[in-house]
Rosetta silent file (secondary structure, phi, psi, omega in degrees, C-alpha in Angstrom):
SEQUENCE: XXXXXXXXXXXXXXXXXXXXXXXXXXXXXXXXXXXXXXXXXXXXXXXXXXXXXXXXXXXXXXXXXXXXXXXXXXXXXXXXXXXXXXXXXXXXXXXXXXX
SCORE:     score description
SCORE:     0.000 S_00000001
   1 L     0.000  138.808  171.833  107.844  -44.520  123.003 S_00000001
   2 L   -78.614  123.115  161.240  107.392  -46.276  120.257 S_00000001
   3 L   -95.773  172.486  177.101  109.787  -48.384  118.644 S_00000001
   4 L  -101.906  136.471 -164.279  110.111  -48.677  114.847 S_00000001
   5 L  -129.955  114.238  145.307  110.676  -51.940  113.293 S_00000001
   6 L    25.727  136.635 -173.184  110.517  -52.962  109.129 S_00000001
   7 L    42.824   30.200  171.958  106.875  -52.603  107.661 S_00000001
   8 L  -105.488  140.221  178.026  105.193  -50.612  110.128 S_00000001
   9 E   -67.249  101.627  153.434  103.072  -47.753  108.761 S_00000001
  10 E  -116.449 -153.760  165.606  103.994  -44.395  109.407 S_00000001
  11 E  -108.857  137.160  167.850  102.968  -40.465  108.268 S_00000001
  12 E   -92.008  150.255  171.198  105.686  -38.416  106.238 S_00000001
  13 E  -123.025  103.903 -172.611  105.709  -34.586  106.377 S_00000001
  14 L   -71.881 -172.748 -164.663  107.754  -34.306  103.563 S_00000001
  15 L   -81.105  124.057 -164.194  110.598  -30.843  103.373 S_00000001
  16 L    85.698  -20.013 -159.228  108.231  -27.973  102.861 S_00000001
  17 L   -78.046  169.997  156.862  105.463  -29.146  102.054 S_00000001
  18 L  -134.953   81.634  106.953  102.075  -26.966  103.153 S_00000001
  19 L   -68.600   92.571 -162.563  100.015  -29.762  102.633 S_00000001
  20 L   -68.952   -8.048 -172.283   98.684  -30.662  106.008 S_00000001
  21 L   -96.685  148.705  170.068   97.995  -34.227  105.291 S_00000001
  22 L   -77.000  160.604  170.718  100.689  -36.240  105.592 S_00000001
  23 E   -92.074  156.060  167.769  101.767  -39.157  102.866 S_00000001
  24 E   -69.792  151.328 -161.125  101.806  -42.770  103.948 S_00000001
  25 E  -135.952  131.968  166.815  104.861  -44.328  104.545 S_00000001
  26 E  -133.913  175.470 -164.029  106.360  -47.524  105.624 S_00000001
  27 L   -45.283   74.394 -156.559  109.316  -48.319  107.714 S_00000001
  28 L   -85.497  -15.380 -151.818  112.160  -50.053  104.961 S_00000001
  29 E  -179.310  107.344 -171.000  115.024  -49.689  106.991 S_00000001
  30 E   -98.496   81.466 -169.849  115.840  -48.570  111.068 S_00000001
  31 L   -41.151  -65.833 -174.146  119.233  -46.477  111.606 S_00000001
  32 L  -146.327 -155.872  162.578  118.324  -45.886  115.528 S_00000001
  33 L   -52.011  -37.132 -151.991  115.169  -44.699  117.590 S_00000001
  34 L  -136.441   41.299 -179.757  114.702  -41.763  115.793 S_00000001
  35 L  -175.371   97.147  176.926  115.948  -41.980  112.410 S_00000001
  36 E  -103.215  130.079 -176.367  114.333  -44.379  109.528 S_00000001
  37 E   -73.550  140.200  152.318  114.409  -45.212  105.653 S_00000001
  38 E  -105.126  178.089  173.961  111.412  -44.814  104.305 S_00000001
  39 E   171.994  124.841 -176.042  109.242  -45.708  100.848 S_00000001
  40 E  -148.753 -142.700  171.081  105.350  -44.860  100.595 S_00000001
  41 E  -139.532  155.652 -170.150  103.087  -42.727   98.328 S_00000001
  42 L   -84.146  152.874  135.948  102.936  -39.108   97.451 S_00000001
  43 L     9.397  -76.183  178.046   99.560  -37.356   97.556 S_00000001
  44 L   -96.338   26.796  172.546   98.587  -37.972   94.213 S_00000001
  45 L   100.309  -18.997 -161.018   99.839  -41.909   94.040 S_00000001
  46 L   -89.830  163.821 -160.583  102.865  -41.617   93.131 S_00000001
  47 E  -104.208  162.302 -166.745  105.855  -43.839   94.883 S_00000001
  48 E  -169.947  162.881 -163.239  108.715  -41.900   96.719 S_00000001
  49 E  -162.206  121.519  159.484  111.559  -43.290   98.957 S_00000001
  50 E  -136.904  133.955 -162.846  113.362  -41.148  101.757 S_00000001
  51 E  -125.909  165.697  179.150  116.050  -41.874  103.554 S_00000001
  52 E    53.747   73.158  147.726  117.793  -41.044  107.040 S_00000001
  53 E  -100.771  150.223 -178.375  114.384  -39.459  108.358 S_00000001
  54 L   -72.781  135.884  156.105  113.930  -37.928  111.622 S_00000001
  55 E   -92.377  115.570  109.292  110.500  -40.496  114.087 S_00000001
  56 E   -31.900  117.606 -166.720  109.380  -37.631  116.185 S_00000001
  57 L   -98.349  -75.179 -148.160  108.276  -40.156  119.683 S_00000001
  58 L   -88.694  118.858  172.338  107.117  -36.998  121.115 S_00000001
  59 L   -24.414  -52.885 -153.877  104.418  -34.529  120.201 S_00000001
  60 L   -95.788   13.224 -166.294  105.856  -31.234  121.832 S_00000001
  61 L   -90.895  140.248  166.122  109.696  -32.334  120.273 S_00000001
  62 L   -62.287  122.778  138.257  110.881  -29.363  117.434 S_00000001
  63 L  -118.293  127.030  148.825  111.315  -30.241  114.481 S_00000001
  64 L  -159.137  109.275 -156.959  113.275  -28.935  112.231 S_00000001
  65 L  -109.886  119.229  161.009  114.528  -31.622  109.786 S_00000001
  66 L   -57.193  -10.763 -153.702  115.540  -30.740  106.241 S_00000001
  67 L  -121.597   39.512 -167.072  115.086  -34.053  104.844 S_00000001
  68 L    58.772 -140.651 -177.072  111.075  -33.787  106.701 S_00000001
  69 E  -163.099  159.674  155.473  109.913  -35.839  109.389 S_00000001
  70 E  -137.233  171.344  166.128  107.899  -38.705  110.355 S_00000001
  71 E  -147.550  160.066 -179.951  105.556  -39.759  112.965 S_00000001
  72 L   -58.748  159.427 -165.098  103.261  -42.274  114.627 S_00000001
  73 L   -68.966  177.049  100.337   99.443  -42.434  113.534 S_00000001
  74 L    11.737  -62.068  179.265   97.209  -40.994  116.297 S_00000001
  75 L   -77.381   -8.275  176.322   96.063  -44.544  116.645 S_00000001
  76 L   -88.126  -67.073 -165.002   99.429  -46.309  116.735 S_00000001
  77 L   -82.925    6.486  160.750  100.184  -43.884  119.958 S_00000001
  78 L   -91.130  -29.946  174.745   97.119  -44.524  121.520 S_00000001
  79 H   -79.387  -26.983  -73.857   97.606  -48.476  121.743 S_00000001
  80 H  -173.129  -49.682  164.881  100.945  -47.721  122.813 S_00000001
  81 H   -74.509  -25.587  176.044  100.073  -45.331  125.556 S_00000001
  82 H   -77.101  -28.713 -171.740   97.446  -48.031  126.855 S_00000001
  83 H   -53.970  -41.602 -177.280   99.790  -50.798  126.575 S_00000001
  84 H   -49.034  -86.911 -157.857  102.322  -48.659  128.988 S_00000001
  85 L   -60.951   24.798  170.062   99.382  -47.950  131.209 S_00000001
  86 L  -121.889    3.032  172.230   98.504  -51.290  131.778 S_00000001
  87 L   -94.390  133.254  174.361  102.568  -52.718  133.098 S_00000001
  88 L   -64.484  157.707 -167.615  102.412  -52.692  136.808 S_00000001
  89 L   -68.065  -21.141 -168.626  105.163  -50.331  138.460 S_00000001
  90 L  -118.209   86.786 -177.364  106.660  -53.073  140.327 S_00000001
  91 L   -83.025  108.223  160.761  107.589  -55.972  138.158 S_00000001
  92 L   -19.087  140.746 -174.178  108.130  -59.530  140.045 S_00000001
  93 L  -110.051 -175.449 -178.021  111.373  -60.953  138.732 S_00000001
  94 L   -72.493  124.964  163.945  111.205  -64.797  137.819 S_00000001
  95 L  -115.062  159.781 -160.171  112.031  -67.819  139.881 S_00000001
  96 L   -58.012  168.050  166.107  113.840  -70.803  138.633 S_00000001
  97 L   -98.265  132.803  124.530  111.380  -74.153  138.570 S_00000001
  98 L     2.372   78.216 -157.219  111.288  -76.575  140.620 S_00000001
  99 L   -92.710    0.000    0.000  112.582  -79.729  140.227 S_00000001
């Protein structure tokens, strides 16, 4: 899982649309995990603002959000799955120093 934080780029599927590409979007404003302000571009250039959208984390998750959806790039969830696979399962915890 990703989390979402102010300025990170994600894709909108706006309500409807059947336009398969999504528009770009970035993150203005983070409610929870799964629910974000947005403010990007339209298809054809133009600026657009949405707010209280559903982040879809998960591929296989339903959606069906009236007010559309967004989600990570392909390439966002690929660094994201390596970073995971690279923390060992067992973390050491920290000892105090030495005086």
């Amino acid at each position: 899982m990703i989390s979402p934080s102010i300025g990170r780029v994600v894709w909108y599927y706006p309500p409807g649309s059947i336009d398969p590409q999504p528009w770009p979007a970035l993150i203005c404003y983070v409610h929870n995990e799964q629910c974000i302000n947005l403010g990007g571009f339209k298809a054809d250039g133009t600026p657009f603002d949405a707010r209280e959208v559903h982040l879809v984390q998960d591929a296989s998750e339903t959606v069906k959000i009236s007010n559309g959806y967004a989600c990570w790039m392909p390439y966002q969830q690929k660094v994201a799955a390596e970073a995971a696979a690279k923390v060992p399962s067992s973390l050491v915890p920290l000892q105090p120093l030495k005086a």
